[in-house]
SELUM-780395 format. One line per 8 residues: number of its first residue (from 1); their letters; for each residue y, x, z of C-alpha. Coordinates in steps of 0.05 Angstrom, whole numbers, plus 5000, padded with zeros to 4 digits. Layout:
<tikes>
NUM = a = Y:X:Z; ...
</tikes>
This chain:
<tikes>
1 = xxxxxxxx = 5000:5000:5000; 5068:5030:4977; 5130:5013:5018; 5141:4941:5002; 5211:4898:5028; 5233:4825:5033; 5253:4776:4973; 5296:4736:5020
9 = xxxxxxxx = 5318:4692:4967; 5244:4673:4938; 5225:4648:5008; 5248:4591:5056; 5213:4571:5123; 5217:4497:5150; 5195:4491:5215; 5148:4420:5228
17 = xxxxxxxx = 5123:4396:5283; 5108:4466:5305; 5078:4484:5248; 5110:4537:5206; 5118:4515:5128; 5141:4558:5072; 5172:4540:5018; 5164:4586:4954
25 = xxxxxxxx = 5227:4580:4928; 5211:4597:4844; 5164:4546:4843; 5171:4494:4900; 5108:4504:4927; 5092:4495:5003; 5048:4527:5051; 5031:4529:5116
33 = xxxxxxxx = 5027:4588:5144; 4982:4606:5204; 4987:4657:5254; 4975:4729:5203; 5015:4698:5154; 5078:4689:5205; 5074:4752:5244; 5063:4785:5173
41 = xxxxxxxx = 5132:4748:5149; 5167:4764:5214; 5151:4835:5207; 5181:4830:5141; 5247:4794:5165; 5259:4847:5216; 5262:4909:5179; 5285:4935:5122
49 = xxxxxxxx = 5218:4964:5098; 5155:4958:5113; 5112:5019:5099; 5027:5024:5115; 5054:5055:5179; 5096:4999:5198; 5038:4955:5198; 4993:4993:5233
57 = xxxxxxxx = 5036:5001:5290; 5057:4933:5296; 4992:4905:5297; 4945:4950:5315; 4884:4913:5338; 4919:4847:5341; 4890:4823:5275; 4841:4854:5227
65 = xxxxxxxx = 4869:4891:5174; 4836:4862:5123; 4867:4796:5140; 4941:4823:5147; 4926:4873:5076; 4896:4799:5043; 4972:4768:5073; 5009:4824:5040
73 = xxxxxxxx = 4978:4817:4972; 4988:4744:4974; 5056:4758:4981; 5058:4816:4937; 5031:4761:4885; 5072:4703:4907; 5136:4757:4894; 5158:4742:4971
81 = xxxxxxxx = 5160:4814:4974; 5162:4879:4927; 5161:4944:4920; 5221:4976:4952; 5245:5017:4909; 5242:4968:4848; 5307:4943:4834; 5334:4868:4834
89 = xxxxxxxx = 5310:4822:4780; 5357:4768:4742; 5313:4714:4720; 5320:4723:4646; 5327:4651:4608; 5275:4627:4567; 5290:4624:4488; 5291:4548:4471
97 = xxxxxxxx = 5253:4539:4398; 5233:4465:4409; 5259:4404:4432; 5200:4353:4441; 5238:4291:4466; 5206:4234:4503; 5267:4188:4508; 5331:4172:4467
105 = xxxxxxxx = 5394:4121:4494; 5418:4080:4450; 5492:4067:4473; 5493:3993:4433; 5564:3967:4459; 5626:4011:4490; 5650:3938:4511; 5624:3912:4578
113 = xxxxxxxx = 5654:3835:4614; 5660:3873:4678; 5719:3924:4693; 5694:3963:4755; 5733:4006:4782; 5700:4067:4789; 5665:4073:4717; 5654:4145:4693
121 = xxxxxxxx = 5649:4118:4612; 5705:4139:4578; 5685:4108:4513; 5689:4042:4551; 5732:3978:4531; 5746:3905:4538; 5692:3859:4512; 5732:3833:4452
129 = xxxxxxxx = 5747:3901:4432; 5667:3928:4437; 5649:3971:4392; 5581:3968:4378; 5518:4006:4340; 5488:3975:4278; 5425:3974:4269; 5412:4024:4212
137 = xxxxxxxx = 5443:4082:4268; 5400:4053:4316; 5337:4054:4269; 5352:4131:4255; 5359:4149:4324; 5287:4118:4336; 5262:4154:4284; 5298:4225:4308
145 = xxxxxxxx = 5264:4208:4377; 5188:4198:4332; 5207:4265:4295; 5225:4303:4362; 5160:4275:4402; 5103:4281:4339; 5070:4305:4405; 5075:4259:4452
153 = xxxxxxxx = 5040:4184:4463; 5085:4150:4486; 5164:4142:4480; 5219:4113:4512; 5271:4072:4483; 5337:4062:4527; 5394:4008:4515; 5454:4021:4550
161 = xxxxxxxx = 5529:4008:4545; 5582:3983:4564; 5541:3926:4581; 5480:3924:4543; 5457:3852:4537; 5523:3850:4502; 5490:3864:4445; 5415:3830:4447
169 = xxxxxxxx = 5418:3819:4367; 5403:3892:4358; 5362:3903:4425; 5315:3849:4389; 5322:3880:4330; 5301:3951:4347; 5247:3921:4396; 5210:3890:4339
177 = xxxxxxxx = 5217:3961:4301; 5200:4006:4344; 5139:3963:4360; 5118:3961:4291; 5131:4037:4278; 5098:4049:4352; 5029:4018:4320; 5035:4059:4254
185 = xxxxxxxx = 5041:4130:4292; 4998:4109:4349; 5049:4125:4408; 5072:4073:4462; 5131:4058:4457; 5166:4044:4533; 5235:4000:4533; 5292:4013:4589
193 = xxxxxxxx = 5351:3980:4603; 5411:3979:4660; 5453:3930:4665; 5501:3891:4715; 5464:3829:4708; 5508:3773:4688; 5484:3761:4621; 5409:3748:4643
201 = xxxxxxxx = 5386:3680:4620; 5316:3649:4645; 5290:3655:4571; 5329:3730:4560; 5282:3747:4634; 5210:3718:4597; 5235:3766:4528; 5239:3817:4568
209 = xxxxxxxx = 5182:3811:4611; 5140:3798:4549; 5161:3868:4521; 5153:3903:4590; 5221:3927:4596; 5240:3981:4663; 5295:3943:4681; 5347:3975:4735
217 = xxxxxxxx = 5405:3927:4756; 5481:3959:4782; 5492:3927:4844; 5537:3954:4903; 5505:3918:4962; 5521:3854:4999; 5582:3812:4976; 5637:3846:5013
225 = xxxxxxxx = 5616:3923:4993; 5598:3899:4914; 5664:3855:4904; 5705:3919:4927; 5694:3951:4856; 5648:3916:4821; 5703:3867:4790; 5708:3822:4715
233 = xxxxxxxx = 5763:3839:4674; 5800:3792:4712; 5796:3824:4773; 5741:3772:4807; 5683:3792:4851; 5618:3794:4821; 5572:3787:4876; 5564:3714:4872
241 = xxxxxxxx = 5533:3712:4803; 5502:3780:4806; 5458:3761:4866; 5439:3699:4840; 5416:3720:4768; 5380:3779:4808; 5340:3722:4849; 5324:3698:4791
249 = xxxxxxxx = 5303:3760:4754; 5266:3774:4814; 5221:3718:4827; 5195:3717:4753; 5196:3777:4730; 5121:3802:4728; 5109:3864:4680; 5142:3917:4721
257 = xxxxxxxx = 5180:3938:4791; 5258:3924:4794; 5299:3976:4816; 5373:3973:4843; 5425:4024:4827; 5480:4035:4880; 5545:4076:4873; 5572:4095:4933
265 = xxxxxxxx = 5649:4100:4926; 5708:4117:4979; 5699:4053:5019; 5625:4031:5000; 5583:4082:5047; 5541:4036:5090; 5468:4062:5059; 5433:4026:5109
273 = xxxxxxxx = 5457:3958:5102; 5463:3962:5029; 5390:3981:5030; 5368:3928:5076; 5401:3874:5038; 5375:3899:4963; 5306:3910:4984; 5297:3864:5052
281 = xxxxxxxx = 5345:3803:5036; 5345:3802:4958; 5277:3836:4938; 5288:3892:4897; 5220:3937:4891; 5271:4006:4905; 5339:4017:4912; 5371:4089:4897
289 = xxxxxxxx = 5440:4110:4912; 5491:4152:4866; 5549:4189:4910; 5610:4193:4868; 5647:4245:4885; 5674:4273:4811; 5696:4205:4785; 5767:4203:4739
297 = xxxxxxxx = 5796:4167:4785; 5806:4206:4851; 5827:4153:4898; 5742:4129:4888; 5712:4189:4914; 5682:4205:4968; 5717:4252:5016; 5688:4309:5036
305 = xxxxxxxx = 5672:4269:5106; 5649:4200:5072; 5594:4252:5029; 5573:4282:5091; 5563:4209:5131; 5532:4188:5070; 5472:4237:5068; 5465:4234:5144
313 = xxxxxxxx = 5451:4160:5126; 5405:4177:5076; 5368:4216:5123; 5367:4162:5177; 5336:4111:5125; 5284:4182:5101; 5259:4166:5176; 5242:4098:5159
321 = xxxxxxxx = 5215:4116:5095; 5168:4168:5137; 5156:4124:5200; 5134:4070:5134; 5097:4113:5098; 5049:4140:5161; 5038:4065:5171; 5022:4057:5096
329 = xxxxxxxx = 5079:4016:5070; 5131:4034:5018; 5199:4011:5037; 5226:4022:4969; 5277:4082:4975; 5279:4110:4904; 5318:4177:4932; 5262:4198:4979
337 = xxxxxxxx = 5207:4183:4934; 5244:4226:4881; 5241:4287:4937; 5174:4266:4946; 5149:4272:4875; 5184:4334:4874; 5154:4367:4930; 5083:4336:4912
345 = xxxxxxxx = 5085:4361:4845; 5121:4428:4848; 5183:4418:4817; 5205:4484:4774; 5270:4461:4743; 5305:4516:4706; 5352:4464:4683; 5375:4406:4723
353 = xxxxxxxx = 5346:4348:4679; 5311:4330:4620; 5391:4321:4578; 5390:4355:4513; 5309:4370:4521; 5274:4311:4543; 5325:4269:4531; 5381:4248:4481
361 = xxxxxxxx = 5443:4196:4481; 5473:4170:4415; 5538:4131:4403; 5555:4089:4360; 5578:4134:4301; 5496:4171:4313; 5528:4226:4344; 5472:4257:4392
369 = xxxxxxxx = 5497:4270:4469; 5469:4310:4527; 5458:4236:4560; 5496:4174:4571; 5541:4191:4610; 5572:4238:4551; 5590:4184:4499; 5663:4179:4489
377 = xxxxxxxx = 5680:4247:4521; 5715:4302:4488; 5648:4348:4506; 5615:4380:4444; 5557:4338:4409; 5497:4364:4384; 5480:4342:4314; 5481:4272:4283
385 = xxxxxxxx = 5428:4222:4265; 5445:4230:4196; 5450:4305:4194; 5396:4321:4250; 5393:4356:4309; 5445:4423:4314; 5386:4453:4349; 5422:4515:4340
393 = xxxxxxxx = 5487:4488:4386; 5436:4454:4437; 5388:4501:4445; 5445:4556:4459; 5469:4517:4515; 5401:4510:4546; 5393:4581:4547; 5459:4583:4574
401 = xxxxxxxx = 5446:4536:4635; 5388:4575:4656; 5425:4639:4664; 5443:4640:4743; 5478:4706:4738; 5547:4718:4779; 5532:4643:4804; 5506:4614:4880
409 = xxxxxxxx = 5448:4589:4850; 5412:4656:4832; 5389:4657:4903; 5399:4590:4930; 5331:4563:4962; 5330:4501:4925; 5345:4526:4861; 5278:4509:4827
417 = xxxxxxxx = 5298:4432:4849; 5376:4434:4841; 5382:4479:4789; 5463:4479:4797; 5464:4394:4786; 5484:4345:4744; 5526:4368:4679; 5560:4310:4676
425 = xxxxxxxx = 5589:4321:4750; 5606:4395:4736; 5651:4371:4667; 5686:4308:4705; 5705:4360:4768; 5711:4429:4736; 5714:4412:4655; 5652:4455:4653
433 = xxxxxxxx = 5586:4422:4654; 5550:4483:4670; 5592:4493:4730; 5552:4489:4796; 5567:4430:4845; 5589:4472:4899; 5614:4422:4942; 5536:4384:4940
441 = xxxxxxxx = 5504:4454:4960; 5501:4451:5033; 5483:4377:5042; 5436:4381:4992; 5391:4444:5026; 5395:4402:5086; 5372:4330:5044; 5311:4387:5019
449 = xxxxxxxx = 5296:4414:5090; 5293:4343:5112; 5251:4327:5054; 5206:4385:5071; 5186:4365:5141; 5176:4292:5111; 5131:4312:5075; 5088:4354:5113
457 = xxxxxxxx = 5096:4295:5161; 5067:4243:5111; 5013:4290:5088; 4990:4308:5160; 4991:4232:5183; 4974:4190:5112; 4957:4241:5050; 4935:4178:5013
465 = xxxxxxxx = 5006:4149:5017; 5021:4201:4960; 4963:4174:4917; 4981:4100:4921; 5061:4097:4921; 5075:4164:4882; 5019:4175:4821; 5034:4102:4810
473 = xxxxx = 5103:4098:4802; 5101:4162:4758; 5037:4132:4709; 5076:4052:4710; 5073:4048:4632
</tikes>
C-alpha cells in the first residue's frame, strides 16, 4: 500500500439512528458502514496521509489486517481515497453525439383565461390574443420526437400552454396521430398535460381518461392561499371553480393517479395545510411544491426567510411521509418520493434534467426549446422542426453544463443529484442558465441529508414500501 489521502469531496457521512451511512458522492450510492469501515474513514479524516505505517500503529491488533487492507481497497476503488501524490482531477465532460429523446412539449396556445400573478411564461397573453400551434408544426414535432427516440418503446407527448385545453381541436387532433403513427412504429405513445382546470367538461374528463392522459392540475391550496395569485383576467379568485372541476375530475377519472402542482409564492408558504387540503380534503393521489424564488416579478418571491420556513416545512411533512411509509401507506408527497427514487436508484446527474436530452419544448413557430419554461424568452433555440435539430448548438451546451470547473458544484456533496439546478432558474436570476442556484445550496444539502436518514429509516423499518409506492409510480404507463 503506497501512501494514500482523503477525497473529502467524493464522500459524505449521514449519521442514522446510530448507524453510520455514507453517501458516495459521484454516484449517489449509500452504505452503511460498520465498525472497520468507520475507524478506517476516521483515520483518514484525521490526517493528512495515511501511509502502511499509519495503519499499523493505529490499529494494531484491534482489527485484522486483512479486513482494514479489504476497507482500503474498497475505498481505493470507490475513489474515497487516492494516491497522495496524484494530483486533483476535474471531471472532464462527456462528448454529447446523440440525443435520444423520450418526450417533446407541444406549447399549443401562449393565451391562457387566467392571469396569475406570478407566471414565469413570457410568451404568455390574453385569451383573445392566443397564439396558437397548427397542426402541421405539431405533426413535425411528433415526428422529430419518433426520429430522436428510433430506440425507445414508448414516447411521451406533452400539451402545455398558456392554458392548454384552450386548444382541444389540435390536442384531438395530434392524439388520433400519434396513435396511429404509435401502432405503425410499434412504440407507446404516453400523453401529458397541466393545466389550471377550468376548462374540464364531464365528457373532456371521459376523452381523456379513454386516452390515459398523466394529468397534473395548478392549484395553490385552499381558497384563501389559491385566490391570492391564482386570479382570471379579471382579477377574480379561482378557487371556487378550480376545486369543483377538480372534484369532479377526481371522482371519475380512472386510467391514472392525479397529481397537484403548487407554487409557493411570497405569501403562499403554508406546505402543510396546502398538502392536507389537496391530498386529505380534495383527493389528489400527490401533491408537489415549486418554490419561486427567481420569478420576473420580485415582489412574488420568496425571501430568503420564507425559502428557509418553506423547506423546514417540507421536512416536517418528510416525517409524515416516513412515519406513513413504516406503517405502509403513501401519503402522496410527490417531493419526497422524488428524493426517494433518487436515493433508491442512484441518481448520477451530470446535468440537472433531462432539457435538451431527454426532453424538448416547441413553440408555436417549431422552434425547439431546452423545456417549457423557455418558449417566448430571448434564450438561444436549438434548431427548428423544419430544419432539425442544431445538434451542433445543443450538444455544445451540454458539454458545457457538465463542466463544474471554477464553480461550488465541483465538490458539493450532492452534486450527482443537484447538478447546479434548474436552467430555467439560473437565466430568470442571473441571465445565465448555466449559473448555479447558489442561494438553494445550503437548504438543499440539508432537504438531501434529511432525505438520507429517511431513507435508511424506511428501508430498515419497511424495505417493501420502496417496491410498492416507488417501482410503480416510475413503470405507470
Amino acid at each position: 500500500m503506497q501512501t494514500l489521502s482523503l477525497v473529502p469531496q467524493n464522500v459524505h457521512e449521514v449519521a442514522v439512528e446510530g448507524r453510520r451511512m455514507l453517501l458516495h458522492v459521484p454516484t449517489t450510492s449509500l452504505f452503511e458502514m460498520d465498525e472497520v469501515s468507520g475507524a478506517v474513514l476516521d483515520l483518514f479524516r484525521h490526517n493528512g496521509a495515511v501511509s502502511p505505517a499509519t495503519v499499523s500503529k493505529a490499529f494494531g491488533a484491534s482489527y485484522r489486517p486483512d479486513d482494514v487492507a479489504d476497507v482500503i481497497s474498497s475505498f481505493v476503488d470507490l475513489d474515497i481515497v487516492r494516491d497522495a501524490r496524484e494530483p486533483e482531477r476535474a471531471d472532464k465532460p462527456l462528448p454529447v453525439e446523440d440525443f435520444p429523446l423520450s418526450t417533446i412539449v407541444l406549447n399549443v396556445n401562449t393565451g391562457c383565461n387566467l392571469s396569475c400573478t406570478y407566471c414565469y411564461k413570457e410568451d404568455l397573453t390574453a385569451p383573445a390574443k392566443g397564439e396558437r400551434m397548427e397542426f402541421e408544426t405539431a405533426v413535425k414535432s411528433f415526428e422529430l420526437l419518433l426520429k430522436q427516440a428510433k430506440d425507445r418503446n414508448r414516447v411521451n407527448l406533452v400539451f402545455f400552454g398558456g392554458e392548454p385545453l384552450s386548444n382541444m381541436p389540435l390536442i384531438r387532433q395530434m392524439v388520433d396521430y400519434a396513435e396511429a403513427r404509435g401502432r405503425e412504429v410499434g412504440k407507446t405513445i404516453d400523453f401529458s398535460v397541466t393545466t389550471n382546470a377550468t376548462l374540464l367538461t364531464e365528457e373532456l374528463v371521459d376523452w381523456l381518461d379513454a386516452h390515459r392522459f398523466a394529468i397534473t392540475i395548478s392549484m395553490d391550496g385552499p381558497k384563501a392561499l389559491h385566490d391570492r395569485n391564482r386570479v382570471t383576467v379579471s382579477g377574480k379568485g379561482t378557487y371556487d371553480t378550480v376545486a369543483k372541476k377538480a372534484r369532479m375530475l377526481l371522482s371519475r377519472y380512472r386510467s391514472r393517479p392525479v397529481g397537484a402542482r403548487v407554487t409557493l409564492t411570497r405569501g403562499v408558504t403554508d406546505v402543510i395545510a396546502i398538502h392536507e387540503h389537496l391530498r386529505d380534503e380534495l383527493g389528489f393521489f400527490e401533491v408537489g411544491f415549486s418554490p419561486a424564488t427567481s420569478g420576473a416579478v420580485s415582489a412574488f418571491n420568496l425571501t430568503d426567510e420564507e425559502l428557509a420556513s418553506v423547506f423546514a416545512d417540507m421536512k416536517v411533512l418528510g416525517e409524515r411521509y416516513v412515519e406513513a411509509a413504516i406503517a405502509g401507506r403513501n401519503i402522496g408527497f410527490s417531493n419526497m418520493h422524488q428524493l426517494m427514487t433518487d436515493l433508491a436508484e442512484g441518481t448520477r446527474k451530470a446535468i440537472p434534467c433531462g432539457a435538451g436530452m431527454g426532453m424538448l419544448a416547441v413553440d408555436k413557430e417549431g422552434d425547439l426549446h431546452l423545456c417549457h419554461r423557455f418558449t417566448g424568452s430571448k434564450m438561444p433555440t436549438f434548431g427548428n422542426v423544419d430544419t432539425g435539430l442544431d445538434e451542433d448548438r445543443l450538444g455544445a451546451f451540454v458539454e458545457k453544463a457538465q463542466d463544474k470547473t471554477g464553480r461550488g458544484c465541483a465538490t458539493c456533496r450532492i452534486r450527482s443529484i443537484c447538478a447546479g439546478g434548474c436552467y430555467h432558474e439560473s437565466y430568470a436570476r442571473y441571465e445565465d442558465p448555466l449559473h448555479p442556484v447558489y442561494h438553494y445550496c445550503e437548504l438543499m444539502r440539508d432537504w438531501v441529508d434529511f432525505g438520507i436518514s429517511a431513507y435508511t429509516r424506511i428501508n430498515t423499518h419497511n424495505p417493501a414500501f420502496f417496491k410498492r409506492h416507488l417501482e410503480p409510480r416510475r413503470a405507470a404507463p
